[in-house]
N, CA, C and O atoms as CSV, one atom per row, in Angstrom:
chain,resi,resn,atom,element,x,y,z
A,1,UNK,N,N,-17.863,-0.447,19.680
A,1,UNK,CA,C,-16.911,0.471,19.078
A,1,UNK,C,C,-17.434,1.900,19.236
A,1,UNK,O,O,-18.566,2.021,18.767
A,2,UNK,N,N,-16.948,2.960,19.740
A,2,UNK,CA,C,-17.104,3.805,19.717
A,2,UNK,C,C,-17.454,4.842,18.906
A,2,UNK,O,O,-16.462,5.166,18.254
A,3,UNK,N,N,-18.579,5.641,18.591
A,3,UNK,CA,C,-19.033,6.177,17.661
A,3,UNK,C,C,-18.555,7.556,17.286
A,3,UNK,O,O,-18.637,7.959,16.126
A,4,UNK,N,N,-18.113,8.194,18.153
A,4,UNK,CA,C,-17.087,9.340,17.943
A,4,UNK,C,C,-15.469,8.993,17.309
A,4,UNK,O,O,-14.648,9.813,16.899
A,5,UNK,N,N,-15.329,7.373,17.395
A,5,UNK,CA,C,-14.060,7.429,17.016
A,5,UNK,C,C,-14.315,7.192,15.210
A,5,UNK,O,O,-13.441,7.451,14.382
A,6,UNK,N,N,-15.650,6.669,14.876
A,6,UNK,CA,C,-15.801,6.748,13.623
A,6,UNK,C,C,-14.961,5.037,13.128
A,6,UNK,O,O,-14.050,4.913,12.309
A,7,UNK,N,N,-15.681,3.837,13.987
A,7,UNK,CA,C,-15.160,2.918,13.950
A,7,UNK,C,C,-15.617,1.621,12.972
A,7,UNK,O,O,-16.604,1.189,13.568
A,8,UNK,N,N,-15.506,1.152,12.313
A,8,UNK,CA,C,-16.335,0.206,11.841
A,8,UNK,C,C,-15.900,-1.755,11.793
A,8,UNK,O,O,-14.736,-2.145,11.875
A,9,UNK,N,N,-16.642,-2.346,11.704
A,9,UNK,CA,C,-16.007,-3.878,11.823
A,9,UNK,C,C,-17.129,-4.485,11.200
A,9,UNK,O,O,-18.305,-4.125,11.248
A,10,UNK,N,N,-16.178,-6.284,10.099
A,10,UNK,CA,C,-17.327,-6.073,9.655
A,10,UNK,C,C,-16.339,-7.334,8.540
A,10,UNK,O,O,-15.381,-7.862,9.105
A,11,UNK,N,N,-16.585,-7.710,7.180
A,11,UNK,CA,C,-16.084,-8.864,6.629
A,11,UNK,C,C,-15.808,-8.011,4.981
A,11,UNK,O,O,-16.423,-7.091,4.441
A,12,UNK,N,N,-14.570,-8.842,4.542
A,12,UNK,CA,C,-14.034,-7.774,3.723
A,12,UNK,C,C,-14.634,-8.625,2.526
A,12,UNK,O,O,-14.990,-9.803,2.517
A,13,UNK,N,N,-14.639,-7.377,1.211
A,13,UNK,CA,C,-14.997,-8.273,0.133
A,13,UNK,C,C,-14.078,-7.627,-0.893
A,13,UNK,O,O,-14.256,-6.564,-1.488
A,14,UNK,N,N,-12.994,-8.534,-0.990
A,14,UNK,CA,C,-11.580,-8.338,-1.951
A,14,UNK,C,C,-12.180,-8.609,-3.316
A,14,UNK,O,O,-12.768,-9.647,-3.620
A,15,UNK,N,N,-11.940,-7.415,-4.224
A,15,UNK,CA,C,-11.805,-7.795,-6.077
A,15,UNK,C,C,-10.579,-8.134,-6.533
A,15,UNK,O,O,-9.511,-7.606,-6.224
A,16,UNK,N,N,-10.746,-8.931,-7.196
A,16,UNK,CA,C,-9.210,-9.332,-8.115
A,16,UNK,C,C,-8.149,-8.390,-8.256
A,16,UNK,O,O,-6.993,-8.732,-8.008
A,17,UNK,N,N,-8.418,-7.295,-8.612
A,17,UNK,CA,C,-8.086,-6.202,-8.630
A,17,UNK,C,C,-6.686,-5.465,-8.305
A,17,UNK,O,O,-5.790,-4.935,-8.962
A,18,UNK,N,N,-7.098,-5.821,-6.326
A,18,UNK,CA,C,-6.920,-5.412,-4.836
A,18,UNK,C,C,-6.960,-4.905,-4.283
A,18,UNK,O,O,-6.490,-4.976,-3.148
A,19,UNK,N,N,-7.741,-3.830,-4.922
A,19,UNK,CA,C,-9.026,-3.280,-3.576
A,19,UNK,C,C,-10.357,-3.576,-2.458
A,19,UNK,O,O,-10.013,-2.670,-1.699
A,20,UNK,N,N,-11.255,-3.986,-1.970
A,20,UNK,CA,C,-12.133,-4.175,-1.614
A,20,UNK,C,C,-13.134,-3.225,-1.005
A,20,UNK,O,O,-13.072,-2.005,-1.154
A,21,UNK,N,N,-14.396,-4.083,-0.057
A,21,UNK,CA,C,-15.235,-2.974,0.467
A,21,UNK,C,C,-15.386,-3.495,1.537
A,21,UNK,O,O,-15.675,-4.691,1.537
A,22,UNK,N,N,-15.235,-2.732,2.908
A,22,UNK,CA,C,-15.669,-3.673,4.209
A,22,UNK,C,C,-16.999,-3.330,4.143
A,22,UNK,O,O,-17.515,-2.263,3.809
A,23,UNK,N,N,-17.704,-4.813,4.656
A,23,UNK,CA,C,-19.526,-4.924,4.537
A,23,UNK,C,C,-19.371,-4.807,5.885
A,23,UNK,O,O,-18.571,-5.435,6.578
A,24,UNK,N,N,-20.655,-3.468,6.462
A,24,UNK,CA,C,-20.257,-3.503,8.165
A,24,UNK,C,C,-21.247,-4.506,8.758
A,24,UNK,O,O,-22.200,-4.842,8.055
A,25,UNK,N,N,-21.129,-4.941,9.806
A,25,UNK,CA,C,-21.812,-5.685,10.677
A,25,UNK,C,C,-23.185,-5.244,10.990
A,25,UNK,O,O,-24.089,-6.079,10.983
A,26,UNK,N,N,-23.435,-3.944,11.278
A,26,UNK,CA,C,-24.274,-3.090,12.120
A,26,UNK,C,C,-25.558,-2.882,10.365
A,26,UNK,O,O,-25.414,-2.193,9.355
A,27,UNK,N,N,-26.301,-3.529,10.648
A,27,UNK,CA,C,-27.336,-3.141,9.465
A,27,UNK,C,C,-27.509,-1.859,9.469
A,27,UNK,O,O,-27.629,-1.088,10.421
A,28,UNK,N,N,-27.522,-1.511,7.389
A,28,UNK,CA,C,-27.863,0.018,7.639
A,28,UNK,C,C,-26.162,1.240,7.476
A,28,UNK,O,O,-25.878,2.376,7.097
A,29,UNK,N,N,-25.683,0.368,7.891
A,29,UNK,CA,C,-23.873,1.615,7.990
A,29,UNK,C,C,-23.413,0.866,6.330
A,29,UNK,O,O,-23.422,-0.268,5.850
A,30,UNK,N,N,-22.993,2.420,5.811
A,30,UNK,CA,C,-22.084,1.857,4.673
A,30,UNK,C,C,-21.010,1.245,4.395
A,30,UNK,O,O,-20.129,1.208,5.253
A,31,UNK,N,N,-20.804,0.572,3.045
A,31,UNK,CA,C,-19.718,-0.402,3.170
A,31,UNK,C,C,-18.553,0.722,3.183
A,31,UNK,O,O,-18.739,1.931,3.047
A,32,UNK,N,N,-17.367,0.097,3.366
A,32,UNK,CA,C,-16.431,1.224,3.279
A,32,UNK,C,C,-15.346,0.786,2.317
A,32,UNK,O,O,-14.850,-0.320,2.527
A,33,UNK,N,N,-14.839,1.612,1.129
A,33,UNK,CA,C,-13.984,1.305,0.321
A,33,UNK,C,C,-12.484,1.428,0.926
A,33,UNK,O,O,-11.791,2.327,1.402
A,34,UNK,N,N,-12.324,-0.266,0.590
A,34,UNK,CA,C,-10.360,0.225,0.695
A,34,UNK,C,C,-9.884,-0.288,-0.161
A,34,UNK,O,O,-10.030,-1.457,-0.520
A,35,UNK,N,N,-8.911,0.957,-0.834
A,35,UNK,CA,C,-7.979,0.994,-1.909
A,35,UNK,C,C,-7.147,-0.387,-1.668
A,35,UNK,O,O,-7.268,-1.123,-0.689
A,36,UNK,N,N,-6.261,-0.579,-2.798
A,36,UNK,CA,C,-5.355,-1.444,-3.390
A,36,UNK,C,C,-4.103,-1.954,-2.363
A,36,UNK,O,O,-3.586,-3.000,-1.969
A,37,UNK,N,N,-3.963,-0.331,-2.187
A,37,UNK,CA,C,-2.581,-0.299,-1.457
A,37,UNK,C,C,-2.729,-1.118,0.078
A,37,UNK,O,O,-1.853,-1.807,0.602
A,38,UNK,N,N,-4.195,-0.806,0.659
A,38,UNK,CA,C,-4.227,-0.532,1.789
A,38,UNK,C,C,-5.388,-2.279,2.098
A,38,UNK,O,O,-6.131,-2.447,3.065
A,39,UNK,N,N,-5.195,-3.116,1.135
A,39,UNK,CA,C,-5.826,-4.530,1.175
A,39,UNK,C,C,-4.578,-5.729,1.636
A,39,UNK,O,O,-4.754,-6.892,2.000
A,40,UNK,N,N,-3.202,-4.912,1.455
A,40,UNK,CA,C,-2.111,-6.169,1.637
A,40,UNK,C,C,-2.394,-7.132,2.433
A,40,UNK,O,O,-3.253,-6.692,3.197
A,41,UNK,N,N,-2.165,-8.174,2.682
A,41,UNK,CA,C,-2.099,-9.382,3.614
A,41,UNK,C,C,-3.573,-9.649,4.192
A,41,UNK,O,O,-3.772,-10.289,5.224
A,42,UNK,N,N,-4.595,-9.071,3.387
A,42,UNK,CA,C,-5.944,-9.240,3.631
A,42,UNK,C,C,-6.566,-10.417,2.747
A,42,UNK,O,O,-5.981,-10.727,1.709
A,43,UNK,N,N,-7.497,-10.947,3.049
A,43,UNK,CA,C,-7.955,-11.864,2.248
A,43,UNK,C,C,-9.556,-11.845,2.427
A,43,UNK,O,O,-10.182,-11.696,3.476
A,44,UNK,N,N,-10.152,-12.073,0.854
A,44,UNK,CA,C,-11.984,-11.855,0.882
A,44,UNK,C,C,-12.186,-13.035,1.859
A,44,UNK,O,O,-11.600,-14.107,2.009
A,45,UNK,N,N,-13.354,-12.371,2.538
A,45,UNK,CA,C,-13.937,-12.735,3.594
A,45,UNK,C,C,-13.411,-12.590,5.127
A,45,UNK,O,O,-14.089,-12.726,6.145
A,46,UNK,N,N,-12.013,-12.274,5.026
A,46,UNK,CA,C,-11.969,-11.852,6.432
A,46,UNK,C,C,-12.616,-11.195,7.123
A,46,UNK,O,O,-13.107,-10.172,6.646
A,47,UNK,N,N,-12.863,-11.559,8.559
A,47,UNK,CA,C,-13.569,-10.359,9.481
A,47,UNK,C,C,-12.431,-9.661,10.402
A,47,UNK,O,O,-11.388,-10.135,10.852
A,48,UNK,N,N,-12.988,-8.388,10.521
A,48,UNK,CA,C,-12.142,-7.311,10.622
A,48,UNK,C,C,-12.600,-6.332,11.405
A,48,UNK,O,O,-13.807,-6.097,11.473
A,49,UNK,N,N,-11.736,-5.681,12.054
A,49,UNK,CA,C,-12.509,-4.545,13.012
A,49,UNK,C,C,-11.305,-3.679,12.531
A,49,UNK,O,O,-10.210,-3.953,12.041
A,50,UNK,N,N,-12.303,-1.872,13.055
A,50,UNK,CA,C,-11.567,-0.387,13.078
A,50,UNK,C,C,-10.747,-0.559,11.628
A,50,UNK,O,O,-9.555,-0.811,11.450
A,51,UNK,N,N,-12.106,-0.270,10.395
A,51,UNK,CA,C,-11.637,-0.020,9.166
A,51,UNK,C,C,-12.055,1.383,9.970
A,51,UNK,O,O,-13.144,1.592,10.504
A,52,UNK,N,N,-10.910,2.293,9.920
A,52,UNK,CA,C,-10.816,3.407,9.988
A,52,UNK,C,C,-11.967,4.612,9.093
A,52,UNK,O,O,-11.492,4.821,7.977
A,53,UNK,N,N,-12.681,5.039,9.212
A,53,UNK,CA,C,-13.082,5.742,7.619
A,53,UNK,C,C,-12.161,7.294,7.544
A,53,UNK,O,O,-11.731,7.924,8.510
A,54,UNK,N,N,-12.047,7.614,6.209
A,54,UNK,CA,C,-10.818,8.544,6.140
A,54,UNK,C,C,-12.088,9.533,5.455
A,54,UNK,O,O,-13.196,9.810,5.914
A,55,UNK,N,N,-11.518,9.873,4.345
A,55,UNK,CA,C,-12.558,11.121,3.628
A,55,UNK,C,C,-12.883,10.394,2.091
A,55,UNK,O,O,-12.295,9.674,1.285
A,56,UNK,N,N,-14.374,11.152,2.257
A,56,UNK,CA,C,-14.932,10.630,0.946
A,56,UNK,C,C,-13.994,10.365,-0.127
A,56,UNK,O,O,-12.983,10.981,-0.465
A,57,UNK,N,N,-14.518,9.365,-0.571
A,57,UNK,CA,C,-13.472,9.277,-1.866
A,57,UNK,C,C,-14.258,10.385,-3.049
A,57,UNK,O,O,-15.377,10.897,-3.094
A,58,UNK,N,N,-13.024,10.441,-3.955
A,58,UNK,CA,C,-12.995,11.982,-4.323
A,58,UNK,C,C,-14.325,11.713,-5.614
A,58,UNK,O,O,-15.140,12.616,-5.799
A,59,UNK,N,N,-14.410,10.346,-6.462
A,59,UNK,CA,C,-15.533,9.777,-7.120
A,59,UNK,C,C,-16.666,10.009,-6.499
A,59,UNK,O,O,-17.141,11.139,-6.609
A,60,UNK,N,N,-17.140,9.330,-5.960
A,60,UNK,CA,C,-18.097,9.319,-4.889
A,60,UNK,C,C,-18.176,9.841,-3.164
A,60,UNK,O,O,-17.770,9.353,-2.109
A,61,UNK,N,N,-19.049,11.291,-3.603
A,61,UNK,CA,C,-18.875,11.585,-2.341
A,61,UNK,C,C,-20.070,11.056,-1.084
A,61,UNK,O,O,-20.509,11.698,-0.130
A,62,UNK,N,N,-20.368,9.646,-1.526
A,62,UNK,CA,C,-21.029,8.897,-0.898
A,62,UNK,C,C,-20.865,7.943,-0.043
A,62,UNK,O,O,-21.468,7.529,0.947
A,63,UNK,N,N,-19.323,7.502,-0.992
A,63,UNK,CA,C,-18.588,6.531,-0.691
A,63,UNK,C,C,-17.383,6.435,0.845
A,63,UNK,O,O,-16.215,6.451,0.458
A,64,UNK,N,N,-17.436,6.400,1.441
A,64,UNK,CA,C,-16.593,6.283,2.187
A,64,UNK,C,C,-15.427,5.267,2.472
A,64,UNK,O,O,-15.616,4.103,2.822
A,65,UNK,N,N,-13.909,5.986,2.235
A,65,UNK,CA,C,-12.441,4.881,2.359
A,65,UNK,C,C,-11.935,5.104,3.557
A,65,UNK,O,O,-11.991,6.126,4.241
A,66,UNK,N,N,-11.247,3.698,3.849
A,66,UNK,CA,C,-10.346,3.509,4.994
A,66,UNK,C,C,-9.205,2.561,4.669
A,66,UNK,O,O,-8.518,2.033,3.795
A,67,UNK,N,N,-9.467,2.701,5.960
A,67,UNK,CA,C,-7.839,1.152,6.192
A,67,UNK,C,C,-8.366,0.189,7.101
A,67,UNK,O,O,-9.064,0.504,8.064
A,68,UNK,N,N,-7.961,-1.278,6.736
A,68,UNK,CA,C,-8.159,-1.650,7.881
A,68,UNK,C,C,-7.012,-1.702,9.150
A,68,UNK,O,O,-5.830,-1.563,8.834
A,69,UNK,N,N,-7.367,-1.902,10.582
A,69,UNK,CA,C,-6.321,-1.488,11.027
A,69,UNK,C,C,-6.556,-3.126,12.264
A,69,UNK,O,O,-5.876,-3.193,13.288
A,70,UNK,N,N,-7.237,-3.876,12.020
A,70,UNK,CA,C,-6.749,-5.156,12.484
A,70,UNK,C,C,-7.333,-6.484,12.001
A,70,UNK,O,O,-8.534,-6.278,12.178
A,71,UNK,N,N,-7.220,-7.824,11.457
A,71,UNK,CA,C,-8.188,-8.421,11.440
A,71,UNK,C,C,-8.402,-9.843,12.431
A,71,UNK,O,O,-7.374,-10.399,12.819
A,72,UNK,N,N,-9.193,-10.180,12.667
A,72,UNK,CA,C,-10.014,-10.584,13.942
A,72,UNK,C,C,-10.128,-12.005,13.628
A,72,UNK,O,O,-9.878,-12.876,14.461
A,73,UNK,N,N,-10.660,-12.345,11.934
A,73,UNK,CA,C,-10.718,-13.732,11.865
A,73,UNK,C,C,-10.196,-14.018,10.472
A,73,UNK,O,O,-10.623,-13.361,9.522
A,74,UNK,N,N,-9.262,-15.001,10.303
A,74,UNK,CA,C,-9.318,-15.290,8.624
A,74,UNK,C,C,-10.464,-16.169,8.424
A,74,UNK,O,O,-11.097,-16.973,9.109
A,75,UNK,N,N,-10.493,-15.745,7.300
A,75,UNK,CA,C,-11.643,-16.175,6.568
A,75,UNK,C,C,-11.484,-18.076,5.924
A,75,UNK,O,O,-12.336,-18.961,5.838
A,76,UNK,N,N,-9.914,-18.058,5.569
A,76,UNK,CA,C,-9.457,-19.320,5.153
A,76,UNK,C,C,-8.254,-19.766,6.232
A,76,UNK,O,O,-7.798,-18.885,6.961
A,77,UNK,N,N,-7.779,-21.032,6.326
A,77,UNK,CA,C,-6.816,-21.529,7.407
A,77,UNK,C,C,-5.834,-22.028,6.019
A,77,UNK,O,O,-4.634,-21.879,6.248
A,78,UNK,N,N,-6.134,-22.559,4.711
A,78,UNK,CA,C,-5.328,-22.505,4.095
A,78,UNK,C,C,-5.340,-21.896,2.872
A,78,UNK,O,O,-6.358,-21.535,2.283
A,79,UNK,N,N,-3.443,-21.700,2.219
A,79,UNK,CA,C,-3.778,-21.088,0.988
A,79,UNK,C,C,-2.395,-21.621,-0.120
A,79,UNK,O,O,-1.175,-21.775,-0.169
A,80,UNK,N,N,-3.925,-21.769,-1.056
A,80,UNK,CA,C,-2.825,-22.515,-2.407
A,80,UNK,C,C,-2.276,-21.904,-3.406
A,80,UNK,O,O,-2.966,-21.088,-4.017
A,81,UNK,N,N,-0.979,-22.133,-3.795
A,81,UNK,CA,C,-0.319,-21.230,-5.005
A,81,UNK,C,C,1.036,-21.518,-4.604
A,81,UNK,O,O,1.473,-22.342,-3.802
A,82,UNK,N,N,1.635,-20.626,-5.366
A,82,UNK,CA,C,3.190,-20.962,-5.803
A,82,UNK,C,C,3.811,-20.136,-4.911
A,82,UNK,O,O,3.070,-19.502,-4.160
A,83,UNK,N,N,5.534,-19.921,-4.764
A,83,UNK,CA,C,6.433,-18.975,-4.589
A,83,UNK,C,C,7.506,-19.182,-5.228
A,83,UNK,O,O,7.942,-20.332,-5.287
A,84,UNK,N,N,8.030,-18.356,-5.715
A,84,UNK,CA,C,9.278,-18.407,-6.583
A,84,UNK,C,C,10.169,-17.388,-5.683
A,84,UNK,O,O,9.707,-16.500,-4.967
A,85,UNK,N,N,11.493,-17.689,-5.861
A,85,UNK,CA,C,12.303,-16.804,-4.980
A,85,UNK,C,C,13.175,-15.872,-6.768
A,85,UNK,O,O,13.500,-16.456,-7.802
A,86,UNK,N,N,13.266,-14.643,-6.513
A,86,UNK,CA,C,13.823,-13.965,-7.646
A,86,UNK,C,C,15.239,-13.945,-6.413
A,86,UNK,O,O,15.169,-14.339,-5.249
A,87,UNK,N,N,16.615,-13.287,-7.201
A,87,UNK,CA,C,17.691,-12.793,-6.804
A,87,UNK,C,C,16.878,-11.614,-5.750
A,87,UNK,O,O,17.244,-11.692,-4.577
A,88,UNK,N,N,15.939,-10.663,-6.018
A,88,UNK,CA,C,15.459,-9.422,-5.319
A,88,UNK,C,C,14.792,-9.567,-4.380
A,88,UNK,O,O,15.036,-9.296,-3.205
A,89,UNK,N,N,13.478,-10.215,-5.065
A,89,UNK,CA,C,12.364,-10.656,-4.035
A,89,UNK,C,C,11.727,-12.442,-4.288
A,89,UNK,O,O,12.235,-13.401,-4.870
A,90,UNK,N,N,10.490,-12.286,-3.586
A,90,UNK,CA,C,9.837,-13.111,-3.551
A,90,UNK,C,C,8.344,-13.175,-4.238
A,90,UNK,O,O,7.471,-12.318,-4.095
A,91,UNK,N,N,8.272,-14.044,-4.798
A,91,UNK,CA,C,6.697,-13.784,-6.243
A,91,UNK,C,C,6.129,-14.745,-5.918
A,91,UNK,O,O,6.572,-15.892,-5.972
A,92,UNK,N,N,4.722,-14.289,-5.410
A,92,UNK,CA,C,3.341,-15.622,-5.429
A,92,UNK,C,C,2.556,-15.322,-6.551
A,92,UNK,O,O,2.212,-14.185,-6.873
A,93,UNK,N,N,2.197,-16.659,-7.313
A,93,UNK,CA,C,1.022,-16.903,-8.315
A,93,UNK,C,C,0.455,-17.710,-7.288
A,93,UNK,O,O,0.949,-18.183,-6.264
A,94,UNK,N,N,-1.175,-17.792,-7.990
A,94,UNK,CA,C,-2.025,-18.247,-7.986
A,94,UNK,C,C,-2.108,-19.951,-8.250
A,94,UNK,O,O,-1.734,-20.490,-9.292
A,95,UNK,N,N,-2.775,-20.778,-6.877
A,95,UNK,CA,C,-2.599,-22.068,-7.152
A,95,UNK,C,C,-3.525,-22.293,-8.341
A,95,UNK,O,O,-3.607,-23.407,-8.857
């Protein structure tokens, strides 16, 4: 990955929450925080490449956030829980 593009890859670690931190591959590079918004259709432990890093987060100017922008392996092949269909949308709980 290219080091001018400011690239990172690496296995995600989702909080309940739904935010996480990508842990990078490369010993030594920081993890990189990604917000709530930006965890959708991700799941802990995926591996993942080009979490983008954006600008310090405004807490910690240590910390570095991104996005991820592909992922490479799921972490699980299956997943348990519910769906309910509303008139609007669609709602998953937890198996």
């Amino acid at each position: 990955m290219p080091a001018e593009a400011d690239l990172v890859g690496g296995k995600l670690s989702i909080h309940p929450a739904g935010y996480g931190f990508l842990i990078s591959e490369k010993a030594g590079q920081p993890d990189v925080f990604i917000g709530g918004g930006k965890c959708r259709h991700r799941m802990h432990g995926d591996r993942v490449v080009r979490a983008y890093r954006l600008n310090a987060c405004r807490a910690d100017k240590r910390t570095r956030e991104g996005r991820v922008i592909r992922i490479l392996e799921r972490a699980h092949d299956t997943i348990v829980g519910t769906l309910q269909r509303s008139r609007n949308f669609l709602l998953r709980g937890a198996g």
